[in-house]
C-alpha positions as CSV (number, residue, x, y, z in Angstrom):
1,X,30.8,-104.7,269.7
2,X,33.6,-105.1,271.7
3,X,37.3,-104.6,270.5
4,X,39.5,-107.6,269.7
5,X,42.2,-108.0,272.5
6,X,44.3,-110.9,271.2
7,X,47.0,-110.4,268.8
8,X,48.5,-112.3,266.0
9,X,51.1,-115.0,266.4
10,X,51.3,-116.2,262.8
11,X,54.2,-115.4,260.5
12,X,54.1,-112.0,258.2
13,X,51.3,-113.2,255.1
14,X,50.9,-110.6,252.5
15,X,49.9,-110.8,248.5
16,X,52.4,-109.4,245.6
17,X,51.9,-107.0,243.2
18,X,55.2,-106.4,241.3
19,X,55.2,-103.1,239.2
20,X,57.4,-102.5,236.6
21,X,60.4,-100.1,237.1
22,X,59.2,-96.6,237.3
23,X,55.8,-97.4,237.5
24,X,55.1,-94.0,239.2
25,X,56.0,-92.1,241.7
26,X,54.7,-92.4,245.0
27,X,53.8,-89.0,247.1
28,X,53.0,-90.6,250.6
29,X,52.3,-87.0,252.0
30,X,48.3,-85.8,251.8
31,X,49.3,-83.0,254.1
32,X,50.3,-80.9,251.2
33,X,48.6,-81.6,247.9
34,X,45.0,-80.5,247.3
35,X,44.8,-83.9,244.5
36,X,47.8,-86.6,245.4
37,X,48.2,-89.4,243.7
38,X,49.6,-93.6,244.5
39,X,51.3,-95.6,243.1
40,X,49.7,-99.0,244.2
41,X,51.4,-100.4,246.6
42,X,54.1,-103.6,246.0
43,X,52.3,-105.3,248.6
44,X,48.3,-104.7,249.3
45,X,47.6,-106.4,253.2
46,X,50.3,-107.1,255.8
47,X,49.0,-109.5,258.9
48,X,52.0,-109.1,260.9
49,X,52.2,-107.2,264.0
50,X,48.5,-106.4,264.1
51,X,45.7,-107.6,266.4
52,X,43.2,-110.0,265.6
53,X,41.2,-109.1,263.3
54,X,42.9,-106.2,261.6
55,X,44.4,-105.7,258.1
56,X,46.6,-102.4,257.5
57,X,46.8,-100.7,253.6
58,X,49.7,-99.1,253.2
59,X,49.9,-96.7,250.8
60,X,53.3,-98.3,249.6
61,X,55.5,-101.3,251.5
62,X,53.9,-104.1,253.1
63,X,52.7,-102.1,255.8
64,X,55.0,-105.0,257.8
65,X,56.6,-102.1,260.2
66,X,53.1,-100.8,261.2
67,X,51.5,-102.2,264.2
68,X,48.2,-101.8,265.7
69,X,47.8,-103.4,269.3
70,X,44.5,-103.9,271.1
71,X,44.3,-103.7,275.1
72,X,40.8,-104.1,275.9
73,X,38.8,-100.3,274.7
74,X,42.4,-99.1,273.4
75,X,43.6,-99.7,270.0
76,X,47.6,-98.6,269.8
77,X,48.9,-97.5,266.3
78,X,52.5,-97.1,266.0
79,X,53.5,-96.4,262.2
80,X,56.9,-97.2,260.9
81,X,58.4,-94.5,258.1
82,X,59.2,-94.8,254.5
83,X,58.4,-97.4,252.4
84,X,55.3,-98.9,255.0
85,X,54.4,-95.1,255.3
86,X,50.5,-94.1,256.1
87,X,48.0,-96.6,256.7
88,X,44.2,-97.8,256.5
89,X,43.5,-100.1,259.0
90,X,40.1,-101.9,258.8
91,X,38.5,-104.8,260.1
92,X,35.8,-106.7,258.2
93,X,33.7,-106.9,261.0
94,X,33.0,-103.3,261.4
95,X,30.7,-102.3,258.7
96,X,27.9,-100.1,258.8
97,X,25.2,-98.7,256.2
98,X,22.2,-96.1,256.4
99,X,22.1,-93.5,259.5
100,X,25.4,-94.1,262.3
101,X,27.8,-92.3,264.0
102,X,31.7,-93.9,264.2
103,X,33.8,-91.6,266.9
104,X,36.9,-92.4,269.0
105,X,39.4,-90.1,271.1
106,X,42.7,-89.8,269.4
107,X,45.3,-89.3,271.1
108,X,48.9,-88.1,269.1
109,X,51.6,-89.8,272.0
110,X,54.7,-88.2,271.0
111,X,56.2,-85.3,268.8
112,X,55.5,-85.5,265.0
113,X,58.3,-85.0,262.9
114,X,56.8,-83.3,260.6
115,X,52.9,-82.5,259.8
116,X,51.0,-85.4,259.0
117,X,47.4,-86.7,259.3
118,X,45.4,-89.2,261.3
119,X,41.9,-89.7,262.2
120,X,38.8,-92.0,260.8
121,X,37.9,-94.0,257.8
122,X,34.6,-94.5,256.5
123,X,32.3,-96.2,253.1
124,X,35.3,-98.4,252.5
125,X,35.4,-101.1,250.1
126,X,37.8,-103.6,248.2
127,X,40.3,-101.9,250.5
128,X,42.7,-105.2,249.3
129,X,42.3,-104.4,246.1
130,X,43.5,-102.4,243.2
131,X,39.7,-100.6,243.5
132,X,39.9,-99.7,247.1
133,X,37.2,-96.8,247.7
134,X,37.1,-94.9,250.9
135,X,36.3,-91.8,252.9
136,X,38.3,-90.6,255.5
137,X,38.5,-87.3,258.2
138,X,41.8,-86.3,259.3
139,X,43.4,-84.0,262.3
140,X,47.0,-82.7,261.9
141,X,49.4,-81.1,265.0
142,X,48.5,-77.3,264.2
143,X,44.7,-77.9,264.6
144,X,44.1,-78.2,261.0
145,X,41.3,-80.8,260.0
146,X,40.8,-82.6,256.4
147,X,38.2,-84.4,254.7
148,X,39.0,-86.8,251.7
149,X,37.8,-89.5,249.0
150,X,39.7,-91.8,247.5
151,X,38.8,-94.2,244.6
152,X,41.8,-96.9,243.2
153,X,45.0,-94.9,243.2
154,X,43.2,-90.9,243.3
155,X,42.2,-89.2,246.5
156,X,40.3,-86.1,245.9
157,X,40.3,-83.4,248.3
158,X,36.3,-82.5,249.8
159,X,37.6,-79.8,252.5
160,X,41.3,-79.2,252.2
161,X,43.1,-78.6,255.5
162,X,41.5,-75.9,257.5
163,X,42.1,-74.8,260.6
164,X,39.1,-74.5,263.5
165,X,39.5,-73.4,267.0
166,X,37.4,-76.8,268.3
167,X,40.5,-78.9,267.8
168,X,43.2,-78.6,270.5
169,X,46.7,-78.7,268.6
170,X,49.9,-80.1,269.3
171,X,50.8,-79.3,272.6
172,X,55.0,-78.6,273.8
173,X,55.1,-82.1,275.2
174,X,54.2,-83.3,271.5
175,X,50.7,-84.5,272.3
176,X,47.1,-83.7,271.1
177,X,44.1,-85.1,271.7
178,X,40.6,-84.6,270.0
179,X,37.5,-86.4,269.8
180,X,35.9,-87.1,265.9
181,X,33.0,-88.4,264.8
182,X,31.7,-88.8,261.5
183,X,27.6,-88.8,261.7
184,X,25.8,-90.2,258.9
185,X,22.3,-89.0,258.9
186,X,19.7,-88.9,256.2
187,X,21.2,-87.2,253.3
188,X,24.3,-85.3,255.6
189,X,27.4,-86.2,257.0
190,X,28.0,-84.2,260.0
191,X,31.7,-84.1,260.6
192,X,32.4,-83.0,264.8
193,X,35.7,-82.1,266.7
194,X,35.3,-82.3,270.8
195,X,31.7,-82.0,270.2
196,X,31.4,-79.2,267.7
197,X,30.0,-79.4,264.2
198,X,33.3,-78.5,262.3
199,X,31.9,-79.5,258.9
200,X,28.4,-81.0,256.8
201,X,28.5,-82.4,253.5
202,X,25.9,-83.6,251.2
203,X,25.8,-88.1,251.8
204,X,26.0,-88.5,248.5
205,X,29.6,-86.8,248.0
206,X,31.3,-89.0,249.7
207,X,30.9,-93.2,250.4
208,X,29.1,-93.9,253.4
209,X,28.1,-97.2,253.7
210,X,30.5,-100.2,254.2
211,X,34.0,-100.7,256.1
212,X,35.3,-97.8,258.9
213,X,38.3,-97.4,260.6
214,X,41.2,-95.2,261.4
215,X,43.9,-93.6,258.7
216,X,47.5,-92.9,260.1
217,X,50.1,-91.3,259.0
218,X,53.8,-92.1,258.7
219,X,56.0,-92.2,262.1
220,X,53.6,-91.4,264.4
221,X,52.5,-92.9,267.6
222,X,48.6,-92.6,268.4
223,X,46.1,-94.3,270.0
224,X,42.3,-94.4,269.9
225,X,40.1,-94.7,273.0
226,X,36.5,-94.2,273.6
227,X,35.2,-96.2,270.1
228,X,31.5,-95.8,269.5
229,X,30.2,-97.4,266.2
């Protein structure tokens, strides 16, 4: 399929949620809780500033300060901070069930401030919804990798973050740049970093079949070449 290279010239569209005061709090890292919890966000889908196509979740915001730009093979995430904060990106066109493989080359462009996740999403569903279900594999700047489900407002931890030697960290210019695929095949998932086998769960612990595409997290600057779904 090839990627959508046109962007959006309509006007911000989004749908409310309005939670009462002290609803919950919100803990927008997953870079240092084994189980985290959301609060749903105010606003569930922003259509501003994002390429044809594309819908972001924020974990709480609009999501109106996060854009995602297509240029032909390259897909350009630059993420806004608190309250947009980390995002699910998806596009209903890319689905997938049964045996695949989803890779791209992601590629951190500038310093993190602090550390904080990005990578691919997988099995999604509902994703504008209070229900959204999802899987997603994550790389952070110290060469730490994570693998995660989450179901409505709970993610559960399925390999915390662990460091491996296949993933090339954060280098002193602020950049890193590794290759993951998630590889759905009979009853594993086979989870690879630059072409190693970091990781293989059982299929039927996390969700496999519907939506993928990429998770980022807050402030940073990355983009994804190299897509193969």
């Amino acid at each position: 399929m090839t990627l959508p290279n046109r962007f959006r010239s309509t006007s911000f569209v989004s749908k409310a949620l309005v939670l009462p005061l002290g609803a919950g709090l919100l803990i927008c890292s997953w870079t240092h809780h084994s189980i985290a919890q959301f609060a749903a966000p105010a606003i569930v889908e922003a259509a501003g500033n994002l390429a044809d196509g594309w819908s972001v979740r924020a974990d709480s915001g609009a999501g109106q300060d996060d854009k995602l730009m297509a240029e032909g093979g390259t897909l350009h995430f630059m993420m806004a901070g608190p309250p947009s904060n980390n995002g699910t990106f998806y596009n209903p066109a890319w689905t997938a069930t049964g045996n695949h493989t989803f890779s791209a080359t992601l590629m951190q462009n500038s310093k993190a401030t602090h550390p904080t996740g990005y990578g691919l999403m997988f099995g999604g569903s509902n994703l504008d919804g209070d229900n959204q279900t999802y899987s997603y594999f994550l790389v952070r700047q110290a060469g730490q990798f994570y693998i995660a489900n989450r179901v409505g407002a709970t993610v559960t931890p399925v390999v915390p973050w662990t460091a491996n030697s296949a993933i090339k960290p954060q280098g002193d210019d602020g950049k890193q740049t590794n290759t993951l695929s998630v590889q759905v095949t009979g009853s594993n998932v086979v989870f690879s970093i630059n072409g190693t086998e970091v990781n293989r769960q059982p299929a039927a612990s996390l969700h496999v079949n519907g939506l993928y595409g990429f998770r980022v997290g807050h402030r940073l600057d990355v983009t994804a070449t190299d897509v193969k779904k």
